[in-house]
C-alpha positions as CSV (number, residue, x, y, z in Angstrom):
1,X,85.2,101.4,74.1
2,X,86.1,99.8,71.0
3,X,84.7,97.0,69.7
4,X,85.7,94.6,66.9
5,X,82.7,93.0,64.6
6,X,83.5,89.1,63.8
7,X,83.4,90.2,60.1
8,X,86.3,92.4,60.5
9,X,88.2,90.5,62.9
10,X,86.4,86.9,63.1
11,X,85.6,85.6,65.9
12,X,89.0,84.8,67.5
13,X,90.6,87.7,66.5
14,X,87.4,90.0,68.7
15,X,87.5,87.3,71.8
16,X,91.2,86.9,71.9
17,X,91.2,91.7,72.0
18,X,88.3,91.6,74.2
19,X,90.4,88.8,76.6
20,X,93.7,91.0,76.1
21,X,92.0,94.1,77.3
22,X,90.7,92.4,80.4
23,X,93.6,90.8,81.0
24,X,95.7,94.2,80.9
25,X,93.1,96.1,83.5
26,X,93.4,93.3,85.5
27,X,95.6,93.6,89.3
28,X,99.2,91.6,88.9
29,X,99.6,89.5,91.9
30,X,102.3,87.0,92.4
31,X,106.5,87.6,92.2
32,X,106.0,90.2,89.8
33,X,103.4,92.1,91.6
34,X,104.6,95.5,93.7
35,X,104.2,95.4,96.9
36,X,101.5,97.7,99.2
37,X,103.0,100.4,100.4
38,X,104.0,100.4,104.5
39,X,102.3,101.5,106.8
40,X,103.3,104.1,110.1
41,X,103.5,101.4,112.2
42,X,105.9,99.4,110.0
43,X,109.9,99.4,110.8
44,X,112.6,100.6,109.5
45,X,116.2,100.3,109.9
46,X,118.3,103.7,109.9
47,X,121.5,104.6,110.7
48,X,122.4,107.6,112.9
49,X,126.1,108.0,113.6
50,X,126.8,104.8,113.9
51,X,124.2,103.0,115.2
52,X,121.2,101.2,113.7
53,X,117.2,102.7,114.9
54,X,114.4,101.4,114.2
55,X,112.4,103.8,113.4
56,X,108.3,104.3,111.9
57,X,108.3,107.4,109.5
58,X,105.5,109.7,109.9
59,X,105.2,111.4,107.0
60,X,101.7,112.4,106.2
61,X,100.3,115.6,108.4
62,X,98.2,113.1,110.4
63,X,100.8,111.0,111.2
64,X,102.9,114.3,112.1
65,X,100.4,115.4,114.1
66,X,99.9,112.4,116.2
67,X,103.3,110.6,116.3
68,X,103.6,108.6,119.7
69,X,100.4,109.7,121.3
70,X,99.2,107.4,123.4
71,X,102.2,104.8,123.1
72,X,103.1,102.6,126.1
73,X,106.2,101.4,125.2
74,X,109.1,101.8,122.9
75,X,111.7,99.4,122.4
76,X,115.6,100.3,123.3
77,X,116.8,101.0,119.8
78,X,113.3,102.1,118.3
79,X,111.6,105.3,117.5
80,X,109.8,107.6,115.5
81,X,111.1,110.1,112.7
82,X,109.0,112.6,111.7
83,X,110.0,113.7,107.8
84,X,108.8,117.5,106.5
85,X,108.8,118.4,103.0
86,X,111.0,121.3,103.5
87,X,113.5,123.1,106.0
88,X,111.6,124.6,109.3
89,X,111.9,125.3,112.6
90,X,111.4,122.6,115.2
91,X,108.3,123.0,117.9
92,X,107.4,119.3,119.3
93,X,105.5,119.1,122.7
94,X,104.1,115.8,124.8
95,X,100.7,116.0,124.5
96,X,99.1,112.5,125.4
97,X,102.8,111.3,125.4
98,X,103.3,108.5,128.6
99,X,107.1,107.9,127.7
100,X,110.0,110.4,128.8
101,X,111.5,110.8,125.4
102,X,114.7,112.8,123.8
103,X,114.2,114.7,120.3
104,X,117.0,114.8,118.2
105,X,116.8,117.8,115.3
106,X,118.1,117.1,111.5
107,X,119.4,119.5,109.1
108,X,118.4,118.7,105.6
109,X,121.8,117.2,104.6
110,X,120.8,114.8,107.3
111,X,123.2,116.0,110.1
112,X,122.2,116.1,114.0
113,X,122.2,119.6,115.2
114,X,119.8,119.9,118.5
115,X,118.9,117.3,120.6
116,X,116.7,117.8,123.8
117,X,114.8,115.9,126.4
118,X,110.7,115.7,126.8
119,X,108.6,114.9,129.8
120,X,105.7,113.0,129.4
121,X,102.4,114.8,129.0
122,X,104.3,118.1,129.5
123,X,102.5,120.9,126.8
124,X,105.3,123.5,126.5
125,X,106.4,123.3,123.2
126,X,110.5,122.4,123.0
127,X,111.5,124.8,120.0
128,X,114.2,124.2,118.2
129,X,117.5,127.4,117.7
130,X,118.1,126.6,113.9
131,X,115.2,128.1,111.7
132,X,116.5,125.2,109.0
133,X,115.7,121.8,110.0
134,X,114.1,119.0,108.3
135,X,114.0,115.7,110.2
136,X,113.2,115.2,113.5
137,X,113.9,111.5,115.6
138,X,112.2,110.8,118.8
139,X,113.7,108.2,121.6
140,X,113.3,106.9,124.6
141,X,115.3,109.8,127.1
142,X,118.9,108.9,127.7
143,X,119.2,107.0,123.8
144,X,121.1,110.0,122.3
145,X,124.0,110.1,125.4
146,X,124.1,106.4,126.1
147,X,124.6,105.9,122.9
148,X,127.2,108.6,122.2
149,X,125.3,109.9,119.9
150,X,125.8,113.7,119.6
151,X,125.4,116.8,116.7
152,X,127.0,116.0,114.2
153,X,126.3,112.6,113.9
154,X,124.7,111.9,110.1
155,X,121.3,110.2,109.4
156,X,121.3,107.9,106.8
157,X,119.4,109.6,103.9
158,X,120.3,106.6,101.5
159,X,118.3,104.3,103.5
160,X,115.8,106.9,104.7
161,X,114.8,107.4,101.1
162,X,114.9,103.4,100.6
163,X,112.1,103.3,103.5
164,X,109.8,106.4,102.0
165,X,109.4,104.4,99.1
166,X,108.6,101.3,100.4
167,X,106.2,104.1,102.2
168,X,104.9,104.9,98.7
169,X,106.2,108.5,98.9
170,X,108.7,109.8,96.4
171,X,111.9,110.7,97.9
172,X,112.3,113.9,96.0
173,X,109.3,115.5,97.4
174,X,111.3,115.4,100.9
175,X,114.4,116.8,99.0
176,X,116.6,113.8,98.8
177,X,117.2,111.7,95.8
């Protein structure tokens, strides 16, 4: 710690470097201050194709893990996207799951390549064909066909990486910019 002697400094020149010092270590708040990072539970709007989700990112392995265990309810155009770090292949079951949901499957460059239906509380795992996937969305069953949505269809990466880092993740460390 450093210190500054009145003889050296005088007296105003120590208090107003001991105030400074403070001041600087101190938390911002107000306008200027960041923001806390969101939360699983906090929404955010993507596009897929050409229609806007909702959607909570589950990014961190506990929030991968769990994803909409125990849920009652999901609103029409909301669900969940589960994020990796890199390319794998998809395996997803229902465990503790109430709500019949489809599963869309994302390639890395954000396009829809699989998408298949899930039964609530039903264990088998629905694996996915391609060994290179990244992103996977979860909706109510029927979303994907009412909504003409079908592979091929893009996710928005732009807005994706927007939402991690309001998240307080850094884009890059799920390969997009």
């Amino acid at each position: 710690m450093f210190w500054a002697s009145s003889s050296q400094w005088g007296k105003r020149g120590g208090w107003t470097l001991a105030l400074a010092l403070l001041v600087a270590g101190c938390p911002r708040s107000g306008p200027g201050a960041a923001a806390p990072p969101k939360l699983v539970s906090d929404w955010f709007a993507i596009k897929v194709g050409d229609r806007t989700v909702q959607m909570q990112l589950a990014i961190y392995s506990a929030e991968l893990e769990h994803g909409l265990m125990e849920r009652r309810d999901l609103g029409r155009d909301q669900g969940m996207l589960f994020v990796y770090g890199t390319p794998v292949r998809m395996s997803f079951w229902m465990r503790n799951v109430s709500l019949p949901l489809d599963i869309g499957f994302f390639s890395p460059e954000g396009e829809l390549k699989e998408i298949y239906s899930m039964l609530p509380f039903d264990e088998a795992s629905i694996r996915s064909r391609d060994v290179r996937l990244q992103f996977a969305l979860e909706m109510n069953q029927g979303w994907f066909h009412d909504n003409g949505v079908r592979p091929g269809a893009k996710l928005d990466l732009v807005a994706l990486g927007e939402a991690l880092k309001a998240r307080g993740a850094t884009p890059g460390e799920f390969g997009l910019r």
